[in-house]
C-alpha positions as CSV (number, residue, x, y, z in Angstrom):
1,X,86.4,91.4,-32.7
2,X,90.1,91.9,-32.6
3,X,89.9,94.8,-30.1
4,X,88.1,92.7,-27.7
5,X,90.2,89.6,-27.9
6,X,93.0,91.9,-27.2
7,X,91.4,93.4,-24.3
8,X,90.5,89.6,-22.9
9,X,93.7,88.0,-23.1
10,X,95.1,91.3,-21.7
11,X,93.1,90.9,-18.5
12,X,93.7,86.9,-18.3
13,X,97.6,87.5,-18.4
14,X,97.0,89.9,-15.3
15,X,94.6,87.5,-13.1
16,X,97.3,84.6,-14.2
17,X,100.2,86.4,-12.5
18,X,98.1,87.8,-9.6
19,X,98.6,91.4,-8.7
20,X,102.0,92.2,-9.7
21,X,101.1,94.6,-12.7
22,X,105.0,96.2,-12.8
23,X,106.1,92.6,-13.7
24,X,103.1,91.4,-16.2
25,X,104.8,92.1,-19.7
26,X,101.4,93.4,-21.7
27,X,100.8,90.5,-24.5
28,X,100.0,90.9,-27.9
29,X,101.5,90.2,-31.1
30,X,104.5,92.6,-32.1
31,X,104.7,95.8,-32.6
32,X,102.1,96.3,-29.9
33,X,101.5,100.0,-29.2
34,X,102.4,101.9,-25.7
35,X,104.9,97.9,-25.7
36,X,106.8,98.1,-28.2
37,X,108.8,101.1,-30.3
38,X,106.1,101.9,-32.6
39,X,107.7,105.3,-33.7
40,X,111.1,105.8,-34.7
41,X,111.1,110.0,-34.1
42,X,109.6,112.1,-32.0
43,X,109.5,115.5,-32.2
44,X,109.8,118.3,-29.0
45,X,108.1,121.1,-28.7
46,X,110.7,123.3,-26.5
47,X,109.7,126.2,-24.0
48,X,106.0,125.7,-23.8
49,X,104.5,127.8,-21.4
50,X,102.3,126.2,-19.1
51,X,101.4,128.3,-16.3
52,X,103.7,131.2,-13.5
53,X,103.8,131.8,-10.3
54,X,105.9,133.5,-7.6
55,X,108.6,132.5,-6.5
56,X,110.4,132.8,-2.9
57,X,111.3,137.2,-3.6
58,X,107.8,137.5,-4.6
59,X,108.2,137.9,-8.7
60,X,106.5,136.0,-11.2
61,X,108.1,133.0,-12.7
62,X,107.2,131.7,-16.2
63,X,106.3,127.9,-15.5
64,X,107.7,126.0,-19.2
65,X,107.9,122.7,-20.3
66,X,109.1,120.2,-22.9
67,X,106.3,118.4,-25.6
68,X,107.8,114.5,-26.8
69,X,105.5,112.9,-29.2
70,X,106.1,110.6,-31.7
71,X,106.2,111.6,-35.5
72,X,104.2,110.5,-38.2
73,X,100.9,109.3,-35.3
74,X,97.3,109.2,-36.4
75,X,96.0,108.9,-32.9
76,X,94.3,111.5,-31.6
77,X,93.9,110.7,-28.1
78,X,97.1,109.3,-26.3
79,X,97.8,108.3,-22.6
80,X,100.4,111.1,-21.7
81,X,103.4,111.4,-18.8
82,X,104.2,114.4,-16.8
83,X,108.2,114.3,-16.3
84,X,109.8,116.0,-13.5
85,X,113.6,115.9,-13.2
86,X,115.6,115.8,-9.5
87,X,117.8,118.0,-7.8
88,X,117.1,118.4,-3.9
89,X,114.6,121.1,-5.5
90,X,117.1,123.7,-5.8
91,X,118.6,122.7,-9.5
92,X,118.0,120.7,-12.3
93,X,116.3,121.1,-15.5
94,X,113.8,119.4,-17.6
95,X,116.7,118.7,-20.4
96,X,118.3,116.7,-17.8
97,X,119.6,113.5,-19.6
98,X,117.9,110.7,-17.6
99,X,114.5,112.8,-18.5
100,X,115.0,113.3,-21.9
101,X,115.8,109.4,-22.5
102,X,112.8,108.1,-20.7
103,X,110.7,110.9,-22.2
104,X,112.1,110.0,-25.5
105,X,111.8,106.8,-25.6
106,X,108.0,106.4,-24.4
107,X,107.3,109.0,-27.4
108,X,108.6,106.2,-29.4
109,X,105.2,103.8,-27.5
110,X,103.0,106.4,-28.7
111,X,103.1,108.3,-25.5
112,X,102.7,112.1,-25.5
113,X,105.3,113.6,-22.8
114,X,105.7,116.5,-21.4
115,X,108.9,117.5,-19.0
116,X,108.5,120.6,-16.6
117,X,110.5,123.1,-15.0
118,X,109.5,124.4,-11.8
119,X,110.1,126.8,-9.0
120,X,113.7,125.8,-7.2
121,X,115.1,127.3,-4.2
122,X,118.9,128.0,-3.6
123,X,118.7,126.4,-0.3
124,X,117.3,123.4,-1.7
125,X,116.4,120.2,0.4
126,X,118.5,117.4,2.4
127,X,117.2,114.9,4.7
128,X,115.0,117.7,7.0
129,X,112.1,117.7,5.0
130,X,109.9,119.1,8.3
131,X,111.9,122.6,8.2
132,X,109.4,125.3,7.2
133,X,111.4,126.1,3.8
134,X,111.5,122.7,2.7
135,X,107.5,122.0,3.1
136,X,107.4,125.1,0.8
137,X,109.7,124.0,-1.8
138,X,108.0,120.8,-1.9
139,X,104.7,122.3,-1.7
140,X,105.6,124.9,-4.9
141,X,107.4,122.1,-6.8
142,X,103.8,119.7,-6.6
143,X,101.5,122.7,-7.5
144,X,103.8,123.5,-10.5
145,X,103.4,120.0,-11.4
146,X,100.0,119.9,-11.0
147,X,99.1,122.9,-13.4
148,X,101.0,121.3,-15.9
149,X,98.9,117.9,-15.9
150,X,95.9,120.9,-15.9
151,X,97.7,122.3,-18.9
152,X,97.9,119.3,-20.5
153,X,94.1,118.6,-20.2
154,X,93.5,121.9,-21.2
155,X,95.3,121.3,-24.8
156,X,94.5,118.1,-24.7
157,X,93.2,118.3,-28.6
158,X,96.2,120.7,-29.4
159,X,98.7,117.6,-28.3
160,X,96.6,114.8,-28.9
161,X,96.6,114.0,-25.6
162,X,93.7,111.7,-24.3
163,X,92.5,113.4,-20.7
164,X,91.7,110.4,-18.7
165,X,94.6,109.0,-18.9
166,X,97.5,111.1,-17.4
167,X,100.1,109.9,-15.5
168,X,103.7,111.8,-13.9
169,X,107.1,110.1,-12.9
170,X,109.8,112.0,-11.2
171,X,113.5,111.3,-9.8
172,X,114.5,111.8,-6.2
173,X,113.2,115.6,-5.6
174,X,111.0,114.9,-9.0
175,X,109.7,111.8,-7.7
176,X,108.5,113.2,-4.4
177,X,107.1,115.5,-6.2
178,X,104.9,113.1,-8.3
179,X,104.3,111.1,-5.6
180,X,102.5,114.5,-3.8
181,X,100.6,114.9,-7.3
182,X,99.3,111.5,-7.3
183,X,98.2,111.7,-3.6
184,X,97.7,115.3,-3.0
185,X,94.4,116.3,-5.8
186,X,92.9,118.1,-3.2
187,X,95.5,121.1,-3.2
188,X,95.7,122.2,-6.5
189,X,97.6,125.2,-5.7
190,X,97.2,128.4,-8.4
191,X,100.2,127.8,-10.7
192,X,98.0,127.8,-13.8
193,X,94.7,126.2,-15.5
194,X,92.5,126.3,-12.9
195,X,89.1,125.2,-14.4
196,X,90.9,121.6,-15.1
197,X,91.1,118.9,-12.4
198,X,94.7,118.2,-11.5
199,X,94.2,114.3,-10.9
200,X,96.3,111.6,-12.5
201,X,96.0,107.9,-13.2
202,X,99.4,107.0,-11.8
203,X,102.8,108.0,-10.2
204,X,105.9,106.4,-10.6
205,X,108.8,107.3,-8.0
206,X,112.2,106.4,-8.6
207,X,113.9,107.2,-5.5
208,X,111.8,109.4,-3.7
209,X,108.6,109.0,-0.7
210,X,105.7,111.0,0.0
211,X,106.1,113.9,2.7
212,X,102.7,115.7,2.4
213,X,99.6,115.5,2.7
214,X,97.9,111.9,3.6
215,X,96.9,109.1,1.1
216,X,93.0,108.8,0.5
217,X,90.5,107.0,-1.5
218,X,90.6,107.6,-4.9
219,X,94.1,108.8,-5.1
220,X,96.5,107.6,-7.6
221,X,97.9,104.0,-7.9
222,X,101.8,104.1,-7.4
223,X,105.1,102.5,-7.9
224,X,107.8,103.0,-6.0
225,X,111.2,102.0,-7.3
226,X,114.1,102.6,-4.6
227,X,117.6,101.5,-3.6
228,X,117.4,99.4,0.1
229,X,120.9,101.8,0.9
230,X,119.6,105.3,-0.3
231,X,121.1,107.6,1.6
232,X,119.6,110.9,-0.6
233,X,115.8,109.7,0.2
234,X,116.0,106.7,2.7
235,X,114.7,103.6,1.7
236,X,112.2,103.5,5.0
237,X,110.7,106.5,3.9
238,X,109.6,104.6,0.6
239,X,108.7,101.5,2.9
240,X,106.4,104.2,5.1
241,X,104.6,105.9,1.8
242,X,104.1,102.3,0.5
243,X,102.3,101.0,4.1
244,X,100.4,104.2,3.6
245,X,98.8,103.8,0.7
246,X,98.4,100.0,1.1
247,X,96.4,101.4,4.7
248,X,94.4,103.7,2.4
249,X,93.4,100.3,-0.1
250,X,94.6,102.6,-2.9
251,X,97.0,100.2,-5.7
252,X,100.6,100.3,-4.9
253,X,104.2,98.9,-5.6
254,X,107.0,99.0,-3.9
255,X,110.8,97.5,-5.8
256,X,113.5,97.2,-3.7
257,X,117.2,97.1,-5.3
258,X,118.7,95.3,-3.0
259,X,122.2,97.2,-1.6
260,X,121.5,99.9,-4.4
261,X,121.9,103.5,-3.6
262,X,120.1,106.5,-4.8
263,X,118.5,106.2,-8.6
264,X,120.7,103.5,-9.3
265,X,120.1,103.4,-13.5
266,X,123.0,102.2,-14.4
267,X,122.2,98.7,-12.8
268,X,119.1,98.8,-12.5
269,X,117.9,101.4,-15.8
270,X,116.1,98.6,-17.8
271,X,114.3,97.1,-15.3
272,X,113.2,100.5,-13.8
273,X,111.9,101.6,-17.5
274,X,110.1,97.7,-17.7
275,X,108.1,98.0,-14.4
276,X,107.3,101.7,-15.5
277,X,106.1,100.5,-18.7
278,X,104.4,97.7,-17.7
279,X,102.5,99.2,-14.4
280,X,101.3,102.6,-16.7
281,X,100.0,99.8,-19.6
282,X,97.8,98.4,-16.9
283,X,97.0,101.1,-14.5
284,X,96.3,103.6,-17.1
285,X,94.0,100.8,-18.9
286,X,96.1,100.9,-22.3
287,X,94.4,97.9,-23.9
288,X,91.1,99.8,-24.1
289,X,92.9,103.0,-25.3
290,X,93.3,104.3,-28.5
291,X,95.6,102.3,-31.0
C-alpha cells in the first residue's frame, strides 16, 4: 500500500509542475532512496575490464573502467550511470575529480556507477568536428561507451545493477559522447559485449551537443546543461541538438547558464547535480524501482 501511494503522489507532483522533470524535486518522506544520501560509503572496484579495441596504429587497447556502489546495500537491482570524463578526446581519465565526485556521490543514492576510459587521440578535437579525424574520435569514444553500458548489462547480477534502467552523463568531449550513446543505439560499434543491446534510458550533457548520427523515435530522453558563452562547445550547438530532438518528439531539456562559460561547476555545480538527479529519478522511473 505504501509502494503505491509513493508511486501516486510521485506522478501528481510531476503533472502539478507540468513538464519540467530537471526542476520537480522527487517527494517522499526523508531519507528517500536515489533523493537523498542513503549510503555513507561506497566502495570502487578499480581497472575493470570492460571490452578492447584498436586504436588509431592498429593495436589493441584494453577498454577499463571504475565500479562506485554504495556499501552495506541489500538491493539487488539498481538504476546505474555510465560516466565519461572530457578532454577534447585526446586526454583525461576516468579518475578525473569532477567524475569521481558526481560518481561518488550518486553511490551514496543507491546508484551503481561506472566511469570509463576510452580510446583518445593525440590530435584531439577543437571546434572542427566535420574533419575526418575528429568524426572518428568521436565515433570510437561513443562505441567504447556503448560496450560498457553492454558490459554493464552483461554483469548486471555481478554489480547489482538493474538492466532497464541505464543511464550515461559525460562532460564536454564526455558529454558529446553520451549524447551520441543516447541517440545513436543503432551503431553499436564492436568494442565489447556484443549479444547485449547498447540502449539507455537517459543522457545528461554538461557542456557538450550531439554531432552524429540523427535523433529518432525511441531514442533516449536528454538534458542538456550548457553555458549561453561556451566557447569549448558553443551554446548553439546545444540549442540545435535540443530543436532536434524536440523535432524527433523524443523528451528533452535544455538549461541555459546565462553568461556562463564552459562546464561552469563552480557556480553552477549544485544545481547541475539537482536537475541531474531530479530528471534520472523521473526519466528512469525511480519510484517504481527497487528500494
Amino acid at each position: 500500500m505504501r509502494r503505491w501511494a509513493v508511486l501516486i503522489v510521485a506522478a501528481l507532483a510531476v503533472l502539478l509542475v507540468g513538464c519540467d522533470k530537471p526542476r520537480v524535486v522527487p517527494i517522499g518522506d526523508a531519507p528517500l532512496r536515489y533523493r537523498d544520501e542513503i549510503f555513507p560509503q561506497t566502495a570502487v572496484t578499480k581497472n575493470v575490464q570492460y571490452g578492447s579495441a584498436a586504436d588509431q596504429f592498429g593495436e589493441t587497447q584494453s577498454l577499463l573502467l571504475d565500479v562506485y556502489a554504495p556499501v552495506g546495500d541489500t538491493v539487488t537491482a539498481r538504476p546505474a550511470i555510465v560516466w565519461v570524463h572530457g578532454g577534447s578526446f585526446k586526454s583525461g581519465d576516468k579518475s578525473s575529480s569532477s567524475i569521481v565526485n558526481e560518481a561518488t556521490t550518486f553511490a551514496k543514492l543507491g546508484y551503481v556507477g561506472a566511469s570509463i576510459n576510452y580510446r583518445l587521440y593525440p590530435s584531439g578535437c577543437t571546434t572542427n568536428y566535420q574533419l575526418a579525424t575528429c568524426v572518428q574520435e568521436m565515433t570510437d569514444a561513443q562505441h567504447d561507451a556503448q560496450a560498457a553500458v553492454r558490459f554493464l548489462r552483461a554483469n548486471a547480477t555481478t554489480y547489482g545493477v538493474d538492466p532497464t534502467r541505464i543511464a550515461v552523463k559525460g562532460i564536454s568531449a564526455g558529454a558529446i559522447t553520451a549524447l551520441h550513446v543516447g541517440f545513436n543505439a543503432d551503431d553499436p560499434g564492436d568494442s565489447g559485449n556484443p549479444e547485449f543491446p547498447s540502449t539507455v534510458r537517459a543522457a545528461v550533457s554538461v557542456s557538450g551537443a550531439k554531432k552524429l548520427g540523427t535523433a529518432n523515435a525511441g531514442d533516449a530522453a536528454s538534458l542538456l546543461l550548457h553555458g549561453t558563452l561556451d566557447t569549448v562547445v558553443p551554446y548553439q550547438w546545444a540549442v540545435d541538438t535540443y530543436n532536434e530532438a524536440t523535432a524527433a518528439e523524443l523528451t528533452t531539456y535544455l538549461t541555459s547558464f546565462d553568461g556562463a562559460g564552459h562546464a561552469p561547476f563552480s557556480d553552477y555545480g549544485t544545481e547541475m547535480f539537482e536537475q541531474t538527479r531530479n530528471f534520472l529519478y523521473w526519466e528512469m522511473d525511480l519510484p517504481a524501482a527497487a528500494h
